[in-house]
C-alpha positions in Angstrom: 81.2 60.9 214.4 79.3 57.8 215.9 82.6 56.7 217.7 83.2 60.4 218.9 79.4 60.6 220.5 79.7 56.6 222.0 82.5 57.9 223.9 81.1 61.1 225.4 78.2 59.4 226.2 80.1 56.5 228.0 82.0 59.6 229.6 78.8 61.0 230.8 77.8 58.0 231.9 80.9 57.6 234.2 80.6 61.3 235.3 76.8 61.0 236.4 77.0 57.2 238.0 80.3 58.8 239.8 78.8 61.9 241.2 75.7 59.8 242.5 77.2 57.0 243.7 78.9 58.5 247.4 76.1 57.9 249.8 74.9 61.4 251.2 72.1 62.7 252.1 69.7 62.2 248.6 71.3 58.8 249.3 69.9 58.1 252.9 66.8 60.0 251.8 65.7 58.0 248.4 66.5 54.5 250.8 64.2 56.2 253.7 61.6 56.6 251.2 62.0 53.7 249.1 61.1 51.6 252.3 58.1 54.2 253.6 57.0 55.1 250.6 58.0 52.2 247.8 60.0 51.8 244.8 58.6 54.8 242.9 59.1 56.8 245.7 62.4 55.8 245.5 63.6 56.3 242.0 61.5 59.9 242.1 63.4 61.2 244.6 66.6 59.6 243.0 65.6 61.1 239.6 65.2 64.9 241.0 68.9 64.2 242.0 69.6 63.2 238.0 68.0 66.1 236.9 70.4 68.8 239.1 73.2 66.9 237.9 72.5 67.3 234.5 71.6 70.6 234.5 74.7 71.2 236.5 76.4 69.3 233.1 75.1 71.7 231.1 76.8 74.4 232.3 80.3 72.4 232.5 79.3 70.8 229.4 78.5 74.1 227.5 80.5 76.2 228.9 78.8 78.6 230.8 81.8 79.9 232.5 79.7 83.0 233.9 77.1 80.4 235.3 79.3 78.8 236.8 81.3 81.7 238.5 78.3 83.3 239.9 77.5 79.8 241.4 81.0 79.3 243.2 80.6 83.2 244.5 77.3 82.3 245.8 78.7 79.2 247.8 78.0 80.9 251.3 74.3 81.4 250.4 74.0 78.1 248.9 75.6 76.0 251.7 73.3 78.6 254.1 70.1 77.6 252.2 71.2 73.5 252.0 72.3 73.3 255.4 69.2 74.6 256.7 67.1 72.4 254.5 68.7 69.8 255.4 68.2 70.0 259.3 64.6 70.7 258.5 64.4 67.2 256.0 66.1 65.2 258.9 63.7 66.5 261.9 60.7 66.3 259.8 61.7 62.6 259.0 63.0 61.7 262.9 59.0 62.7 263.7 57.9 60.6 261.1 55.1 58.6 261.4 55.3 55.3 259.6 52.2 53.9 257.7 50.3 50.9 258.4 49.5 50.5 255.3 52.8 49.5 252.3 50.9 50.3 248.9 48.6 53.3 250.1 51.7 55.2 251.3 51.4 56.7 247.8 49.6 59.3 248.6 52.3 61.9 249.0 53.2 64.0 246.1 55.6 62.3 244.0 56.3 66.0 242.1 57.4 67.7 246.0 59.9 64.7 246.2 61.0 65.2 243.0 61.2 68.8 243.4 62.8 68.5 246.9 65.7 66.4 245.9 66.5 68.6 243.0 65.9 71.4 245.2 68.6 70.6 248.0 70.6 68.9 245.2 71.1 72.3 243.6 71.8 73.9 246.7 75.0 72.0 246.8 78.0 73.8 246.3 80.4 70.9 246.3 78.2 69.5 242.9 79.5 71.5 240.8 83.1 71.4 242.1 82.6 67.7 241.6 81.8 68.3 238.3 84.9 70.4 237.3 87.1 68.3 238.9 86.0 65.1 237.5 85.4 66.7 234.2 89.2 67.9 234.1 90.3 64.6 235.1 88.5 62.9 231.9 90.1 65.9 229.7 86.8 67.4 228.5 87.5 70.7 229.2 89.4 70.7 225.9 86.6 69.1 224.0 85.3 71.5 221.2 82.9 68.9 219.5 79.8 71.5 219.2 76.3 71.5 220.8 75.7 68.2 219.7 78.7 66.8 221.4 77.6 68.8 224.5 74.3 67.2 224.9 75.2 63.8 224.3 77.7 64.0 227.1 74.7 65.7 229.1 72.3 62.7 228.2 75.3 60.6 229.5 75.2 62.4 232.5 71.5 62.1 233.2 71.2 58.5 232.6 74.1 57.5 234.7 73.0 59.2 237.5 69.3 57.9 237.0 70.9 54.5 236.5 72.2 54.6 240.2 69.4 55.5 241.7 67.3 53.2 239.6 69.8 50.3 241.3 69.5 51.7 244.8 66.0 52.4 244.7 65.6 48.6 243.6 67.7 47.1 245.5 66.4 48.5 249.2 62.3 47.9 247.8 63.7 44.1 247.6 64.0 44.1 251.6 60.6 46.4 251.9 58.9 43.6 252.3 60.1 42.5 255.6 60.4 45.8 257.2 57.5 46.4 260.1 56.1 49.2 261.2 58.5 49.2 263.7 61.3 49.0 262.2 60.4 51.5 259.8 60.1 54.0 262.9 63.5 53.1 263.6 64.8 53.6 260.2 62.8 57.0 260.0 65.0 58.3 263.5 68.4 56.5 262.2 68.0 58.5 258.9 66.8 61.4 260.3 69.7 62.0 262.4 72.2 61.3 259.7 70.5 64.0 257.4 70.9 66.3 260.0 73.8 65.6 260.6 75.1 66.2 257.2 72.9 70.0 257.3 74.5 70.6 260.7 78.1 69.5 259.1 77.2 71.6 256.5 76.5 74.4 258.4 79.0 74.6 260.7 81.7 74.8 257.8 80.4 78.1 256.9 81.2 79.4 260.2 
């Protein structure tokens, strides 16, 4: 039984370090705040990603056929409410101000990155056709190992996704240090623009 839950979670972990991975927009977005905001900053915003993913693998995971169903139906309202969050993330960060001050950037509510990350994460309809495709390809739709089974592979999923962002977020606070105020302005308007760019992409495929 040990065996059988190593290998679902090493599964999950594959599935949730997979689905993070592609640089998108929660990608461009934790390494924007990572270098305004700091590591923490970072890894929050990463983490609010982890969290839609693994609730997103609960419903693969469990089965929640109907869950999913409605979710797929819904993908014109989704993609509507994503897209348009997007474009509103990327101009609020073009007009970004960058602070003076490194450490005291803290200020800003870790919980509304957290919850805005999760937010436009969940409002992504290609997420959970990631995670039937990917979970096909690894055979677990056949798996019938219980609940238990099921929420190892979830846990899997979770950490392998907060693993990833845990690197990234690490990784860009090592060059925080020698970004200036000015280039952190331009960082803010090269971001920016590539997050709305991926709403306005977004967008325009609903047309």
């Amino acid at each position: 039984m040990a065996g059988i839950d190593l290998s679902l979670l090493l599964r999950g972990l594959l599935i949730g370090f997979s689905i993070a991975a592609p640089v998108g927009p929660i990608g461009v977005l934790c390494i924007r705040r990572t270098l305004a905001e700091g590591r923490l900053a970072g890894l929050v915003t990463g983490l609010g990603a982890a969290s839609a993913d693994a609730l997103y693998g609960c419903i693969a995971a469990f089965g929640l056929t109907f869950i999913s169903s409605f979710l797929i139906r819904q993908q014109f309202l989704l993609g509507l409410v994503g897209g348009l969050f997007l474009c509103y993330l990327g101009l609020r960060t073009i007009m970004a101000v960058p602070s003076e001050q490194a450490a005291a950037a803290g200020g800003k509510s870790l919980f509304g990155m957290y919850a805005s990350t999760f937010l436009l994460t969940l409002t992504n309809p290609l997420t959970i056709l990631s995670f039937a495709a990917i979970y096909a390809g690894l055979g677990l739709t056949s798996q019938t190992g219980g609940y238990l089974s099921a929420a190892v592979l979830v846990l899997g999923v979770f950490l392998g996704s907060a693993g990833w962002w845990l690197l990234l977020s690490g990784g860009v606070s090592l060059l925080r240090g020698r970004i200036t105020p000015s280039t952190l302005r331009w960082v803010n308007r090269i971001s920016g623009a590539i997050i709305l760019g991926f709403g306005l992409v977004v967008l325009v495929r609903l047309i």
